[in-house]
MARMI-250675 format. One line per 5 residues: number of its first residue (from 1); for each residue x, y, z of C-alpha. Coordinates in Angstrom, 1 decimal. Example, Ala and Ser with C-alpha at 12.3 -4.5 7.8 and 13.67 -1.06 7.14 Angstrom:
1> 12.3/-4.5/7.8; 13.7/-1.1/7.1
% end
This chain:
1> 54.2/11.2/-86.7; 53.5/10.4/-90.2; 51.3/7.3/-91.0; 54.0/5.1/-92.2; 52.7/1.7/-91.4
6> 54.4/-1.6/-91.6; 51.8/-4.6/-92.8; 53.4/-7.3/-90.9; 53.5/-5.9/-87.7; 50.0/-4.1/-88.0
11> 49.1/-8.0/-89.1; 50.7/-9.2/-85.5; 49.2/-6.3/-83.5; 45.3/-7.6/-84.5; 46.2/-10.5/-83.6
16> 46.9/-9.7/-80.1; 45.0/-10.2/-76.8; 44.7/-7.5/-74.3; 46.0/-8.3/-71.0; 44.4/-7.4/-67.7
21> 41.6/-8.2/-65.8; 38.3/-9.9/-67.7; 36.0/-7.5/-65.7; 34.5/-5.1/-68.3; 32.5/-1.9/-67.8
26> 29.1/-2.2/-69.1; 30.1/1.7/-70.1; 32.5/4.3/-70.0; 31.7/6.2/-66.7; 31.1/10.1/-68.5
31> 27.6/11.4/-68.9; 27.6/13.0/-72.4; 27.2/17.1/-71.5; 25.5/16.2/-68.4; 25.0/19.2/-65.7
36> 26.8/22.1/-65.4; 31.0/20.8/-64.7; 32.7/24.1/-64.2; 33.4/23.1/-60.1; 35.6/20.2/-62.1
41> 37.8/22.9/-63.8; 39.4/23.7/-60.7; 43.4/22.5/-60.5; 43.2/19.2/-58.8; 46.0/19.6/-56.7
46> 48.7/16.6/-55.9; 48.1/14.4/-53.2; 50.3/14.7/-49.8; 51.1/11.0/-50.2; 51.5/8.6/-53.1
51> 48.8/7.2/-54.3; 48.4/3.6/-54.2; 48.2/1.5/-57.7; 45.0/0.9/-59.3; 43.8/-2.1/-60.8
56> 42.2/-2.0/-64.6; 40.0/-4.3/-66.6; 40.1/-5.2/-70.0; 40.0/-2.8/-72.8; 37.0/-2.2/-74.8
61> 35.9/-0.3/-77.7; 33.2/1.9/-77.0; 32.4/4.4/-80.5; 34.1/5.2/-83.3; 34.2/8.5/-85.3
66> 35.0/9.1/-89.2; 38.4/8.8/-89.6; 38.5/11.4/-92.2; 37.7/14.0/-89.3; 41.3/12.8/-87.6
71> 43.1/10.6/-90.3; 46.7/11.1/-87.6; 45.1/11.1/-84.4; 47.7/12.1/-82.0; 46.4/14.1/-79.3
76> 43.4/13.5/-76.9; 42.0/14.6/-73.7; 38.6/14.3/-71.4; 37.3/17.5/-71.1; 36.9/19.0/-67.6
81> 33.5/21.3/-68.3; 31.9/18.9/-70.5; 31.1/15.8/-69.1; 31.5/13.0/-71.3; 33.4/14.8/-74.3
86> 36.6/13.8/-75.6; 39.0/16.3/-77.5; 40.9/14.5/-80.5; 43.6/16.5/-82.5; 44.9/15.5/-85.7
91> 49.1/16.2/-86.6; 48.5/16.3/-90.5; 50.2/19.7/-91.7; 48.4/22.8/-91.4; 46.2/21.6/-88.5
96> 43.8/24.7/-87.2; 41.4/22.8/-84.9; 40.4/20.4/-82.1; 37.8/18.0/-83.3; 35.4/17.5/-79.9
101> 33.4/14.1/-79.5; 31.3/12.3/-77.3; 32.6/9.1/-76.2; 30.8/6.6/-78.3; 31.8/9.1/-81.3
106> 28.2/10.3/-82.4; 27.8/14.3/-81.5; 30.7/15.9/-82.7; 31.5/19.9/-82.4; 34.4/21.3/-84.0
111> 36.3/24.4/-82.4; 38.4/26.8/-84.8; 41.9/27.3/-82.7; 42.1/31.3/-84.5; 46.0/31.6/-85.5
116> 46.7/28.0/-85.6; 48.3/26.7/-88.5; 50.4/23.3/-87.2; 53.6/22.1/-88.6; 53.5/19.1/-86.3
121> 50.8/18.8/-83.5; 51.3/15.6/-81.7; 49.2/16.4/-77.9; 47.2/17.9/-76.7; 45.9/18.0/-72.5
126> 43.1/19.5/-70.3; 44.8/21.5/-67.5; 44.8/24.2/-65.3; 44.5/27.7/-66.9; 46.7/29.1/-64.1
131> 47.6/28.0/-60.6; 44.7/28.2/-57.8; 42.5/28.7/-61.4; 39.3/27.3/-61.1; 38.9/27.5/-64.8
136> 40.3/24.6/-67.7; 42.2/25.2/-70.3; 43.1/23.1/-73.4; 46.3/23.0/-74.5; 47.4/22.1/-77.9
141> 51.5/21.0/-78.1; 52.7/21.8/-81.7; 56.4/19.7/-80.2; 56.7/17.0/-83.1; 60.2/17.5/-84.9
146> 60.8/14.1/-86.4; 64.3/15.5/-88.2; 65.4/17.4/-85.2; 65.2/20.8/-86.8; 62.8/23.0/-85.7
151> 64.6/25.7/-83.8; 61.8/26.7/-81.6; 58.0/24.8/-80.6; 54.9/26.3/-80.1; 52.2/25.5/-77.2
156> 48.6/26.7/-78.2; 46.0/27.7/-75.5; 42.5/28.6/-74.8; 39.8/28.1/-72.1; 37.5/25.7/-72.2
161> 34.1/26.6/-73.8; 31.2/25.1/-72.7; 30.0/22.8/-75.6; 26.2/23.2/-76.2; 24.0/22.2/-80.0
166> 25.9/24.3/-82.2; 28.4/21.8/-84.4; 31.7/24.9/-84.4; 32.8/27.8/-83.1; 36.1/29.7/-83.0
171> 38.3/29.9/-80.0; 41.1/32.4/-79.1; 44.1/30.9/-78.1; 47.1/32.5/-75.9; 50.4/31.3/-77.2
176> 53.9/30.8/-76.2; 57.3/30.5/-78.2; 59.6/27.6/-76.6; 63.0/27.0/-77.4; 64.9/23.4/-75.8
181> 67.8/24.2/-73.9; 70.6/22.8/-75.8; 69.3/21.3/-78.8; 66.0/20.4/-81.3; 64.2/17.4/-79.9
186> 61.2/15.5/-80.9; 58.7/15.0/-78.7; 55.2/13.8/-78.8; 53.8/14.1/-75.4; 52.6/17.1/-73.3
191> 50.9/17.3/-69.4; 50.0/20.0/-67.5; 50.8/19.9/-63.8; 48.4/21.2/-61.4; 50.4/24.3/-60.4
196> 49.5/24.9/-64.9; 53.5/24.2/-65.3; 53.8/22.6/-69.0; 55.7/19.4/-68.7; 57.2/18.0/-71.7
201> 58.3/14.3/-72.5; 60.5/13.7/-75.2; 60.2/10.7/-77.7; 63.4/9.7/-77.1; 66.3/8.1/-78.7
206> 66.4/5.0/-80.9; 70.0/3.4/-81.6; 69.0/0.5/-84.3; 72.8/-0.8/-83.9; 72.2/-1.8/-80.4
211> 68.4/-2.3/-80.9; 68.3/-0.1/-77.3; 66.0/3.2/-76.5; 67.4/5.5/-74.5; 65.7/6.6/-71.4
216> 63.5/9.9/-72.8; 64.7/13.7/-71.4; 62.0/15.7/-69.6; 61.5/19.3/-69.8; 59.3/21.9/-67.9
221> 58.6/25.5/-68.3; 58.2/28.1/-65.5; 55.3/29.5/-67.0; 52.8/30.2/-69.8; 55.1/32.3/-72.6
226> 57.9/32.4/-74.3; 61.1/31.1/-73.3; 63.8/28.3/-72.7; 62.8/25.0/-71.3; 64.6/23.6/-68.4
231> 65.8/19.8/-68.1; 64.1/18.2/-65.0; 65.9/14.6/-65.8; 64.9/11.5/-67.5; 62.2/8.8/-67.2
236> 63.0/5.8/-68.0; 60.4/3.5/-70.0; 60.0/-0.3/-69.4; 60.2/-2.1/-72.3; 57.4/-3.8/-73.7
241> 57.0/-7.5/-73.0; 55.8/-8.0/-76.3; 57.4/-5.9/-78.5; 56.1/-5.0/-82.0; 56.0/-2.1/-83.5
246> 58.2/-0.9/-81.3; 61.1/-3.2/-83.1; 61.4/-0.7/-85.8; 60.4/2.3/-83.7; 62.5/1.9/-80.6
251> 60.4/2.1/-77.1; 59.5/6.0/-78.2; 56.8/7.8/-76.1; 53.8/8.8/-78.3; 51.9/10.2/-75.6
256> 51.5/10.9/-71.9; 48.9/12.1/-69.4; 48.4/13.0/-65.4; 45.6/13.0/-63.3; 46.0/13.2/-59.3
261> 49.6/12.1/-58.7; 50.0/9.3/-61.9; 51.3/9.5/-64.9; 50.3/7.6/-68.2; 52.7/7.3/-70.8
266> 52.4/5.6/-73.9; 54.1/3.5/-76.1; 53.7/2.0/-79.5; 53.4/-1.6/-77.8; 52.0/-0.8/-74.0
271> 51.1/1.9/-71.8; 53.0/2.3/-68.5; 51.4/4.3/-65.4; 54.1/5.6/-62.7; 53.0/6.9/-59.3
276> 55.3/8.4/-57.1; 57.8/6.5/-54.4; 57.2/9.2/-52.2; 55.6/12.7/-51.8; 58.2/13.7/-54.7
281> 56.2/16.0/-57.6; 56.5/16.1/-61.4; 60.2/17.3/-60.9; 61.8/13.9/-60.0; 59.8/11.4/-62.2
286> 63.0/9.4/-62.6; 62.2/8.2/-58.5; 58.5/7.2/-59.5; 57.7/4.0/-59.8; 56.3/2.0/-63.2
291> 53.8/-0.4/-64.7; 52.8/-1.9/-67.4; 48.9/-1.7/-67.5; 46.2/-3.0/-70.3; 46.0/-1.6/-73.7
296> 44.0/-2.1/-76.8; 46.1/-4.0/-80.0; 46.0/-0.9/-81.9; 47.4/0.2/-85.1; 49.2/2.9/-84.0
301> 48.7/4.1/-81.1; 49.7/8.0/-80.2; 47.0/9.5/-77.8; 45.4/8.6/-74.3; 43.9/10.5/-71.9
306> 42.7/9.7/-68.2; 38.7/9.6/-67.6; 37.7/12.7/-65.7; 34.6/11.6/-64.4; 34.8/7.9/-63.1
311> 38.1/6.1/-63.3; 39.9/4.6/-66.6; 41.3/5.8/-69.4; 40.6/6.0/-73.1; 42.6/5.4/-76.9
316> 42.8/6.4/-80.2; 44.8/5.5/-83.0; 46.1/7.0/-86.2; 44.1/5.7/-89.2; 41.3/3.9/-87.3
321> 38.1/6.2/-85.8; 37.8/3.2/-82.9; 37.4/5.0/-79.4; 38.9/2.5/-76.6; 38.2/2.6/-72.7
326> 40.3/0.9/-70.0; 38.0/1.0/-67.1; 39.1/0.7/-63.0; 38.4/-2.7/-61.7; 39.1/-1.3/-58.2
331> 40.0/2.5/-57.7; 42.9/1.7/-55.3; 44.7/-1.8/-55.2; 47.9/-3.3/-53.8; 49.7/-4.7/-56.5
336> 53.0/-6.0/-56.6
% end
């Protein structure tokens, strides 16, 4: 999304408080390219049964990287192979790489995506290269379509390289061609399941007559290539209790993430984490079950990731550099 911003409710947004728990981590719970990770590349597969709710503390900013290296952040993800490294992609026009950081924002490595020349890349996600792969892949979503024209999207891939001293290097990426089923859509958020299924969640509709957001469509692929999405149904996005930005925006989905059997999804005002009622997969997210959890007052928020070593999750936003973590105050909890 472009960086339109709206001084009055950027104003109220500083002003807030960050809800949760007032445990902080002392830090965020990645080694910075620690030993050898390539055992955590293997698909995490989905648990048997639901997983119980976790409990998070209060946000906290850990680094902060130039923002001219990212002025629209709008995609990030942990990396699986190198512990500790966050990758950060930018949506400007003409996009042709992934920005890779360490969490506090100081070593940075850039990695030349060859044939990648964006028109809108709004997410990006650390998946499964392949089903029963033991390698990662990132995955760069070229989906954003603000004016609902584009008549096809593009999803950008390449295995993950293992990050040593050197500040860039290129990558090779496989692509595929997708086309929605019925019509254009924008979208702004992109997971990979663990069978390497793309997933994609739409930013849904905003009717500023009724002041109402409609409950945002969900698509999947079968597989890595070209083709026609399928509709797997709808997920349907508390709204905020605070709401903001999300007045003029409409309660959109900016980005999304998935890590053993939860879901992340983020809003302009909050981020929501749904976990399953039952065994059910990716396929019926419109059974799982939602809430609201902590968040930093951003700007504008469009990128979150899970923490793939420890337990938490991290922030950007456009226009700032600030790196945010959200760390477990208990792995499992029951919480009403």
């Amino acid at each position: 999304m472009s960086r339109a911003s709206c001084l009055l409710v950027a104003c109220a947004l500083a002003a807030c408080t960050p809800a949760g728990s007032p445990a902080d981590a002392p830090t965020p719970p990645e080694s910075v390219l620690g030993a050898s990770a390539d055992a955590a590349g293997a698909a995490r597969s989905q648990p048997a049964a639901p997983p119980r709710p976790r409990a998070y503390g209060r946000p906290r900013a850990i680094g902060r990287f130039p923002v001219p290296l990212a002025p629209e952040a709008s995609g990030l993800a942990a990396s699986r192979r190198n512990p500790g490294v966050l990758y950060v992609l930018d949506d400007g026009p003409g996009v042709h790489e992934v920005l890779a950081l360490d969490t506090q924002g100081q070593r940075r490595w850039r990695l030349n995506v060859e044939g990648l020349n964006g028109r809108d890349t709004e997410a990006l996600a650390v998946g499964p290269c392949a089903a029963q792969e033991r390698r990662s892949c990132v995955y760069i979503g070229d989906i954003g379509d603000n004016q609902g024209e584009r008549e096809a999207i593009v999803v950008y891939r390449f295995v993950e390289p293992k990050l040593d001293q050197r500040g860039s290097r290129s990558v090779r990426p496989d692509v595929a061609v997708l086309r929605y089923p019925t019509t254009a859509t924008d979208a702004e958020a992109l997971i990979v399941g663990p069978d390497a299924r793309l997933v994609i969640i739409a930013k849904a509709a905003f009717d500023s007559g009724t002041g109402r957001t409609a409950a945002t469509r969900v698509y999947t692929s079968q597989s890595f290539g070209d083709g026609t999405l399928r509709g797997i149904g709808r997920l349907d996005v508390p709204d905020p209790v605070t709401p903001l930005r999300s007045l003029l925006t409409g309660n959109v989905v900016t980005d999304a993430d998935f890590q053993d059997g939860r879901l992340l999804v983020l809003t302009y005002d909050h981020v929501v984490e749904f976990t399953p009622r039952s065994a059910a997969g990716l396929g019926a997210l419109d059974q799982w079950r939602p809430r609201a959890v902590p968040w930093p007052p951003l700007p504008q928020g469009e990128a979150i990731t899970y923490a793939q070593r420890g337990c938490g999750y991290y922030g950007v936003s456009e226009g700032d550099g600030d790196v945010w973590f959200v760390p477990c105050v208990a792995r499992e909890a029951s919480i009403p």
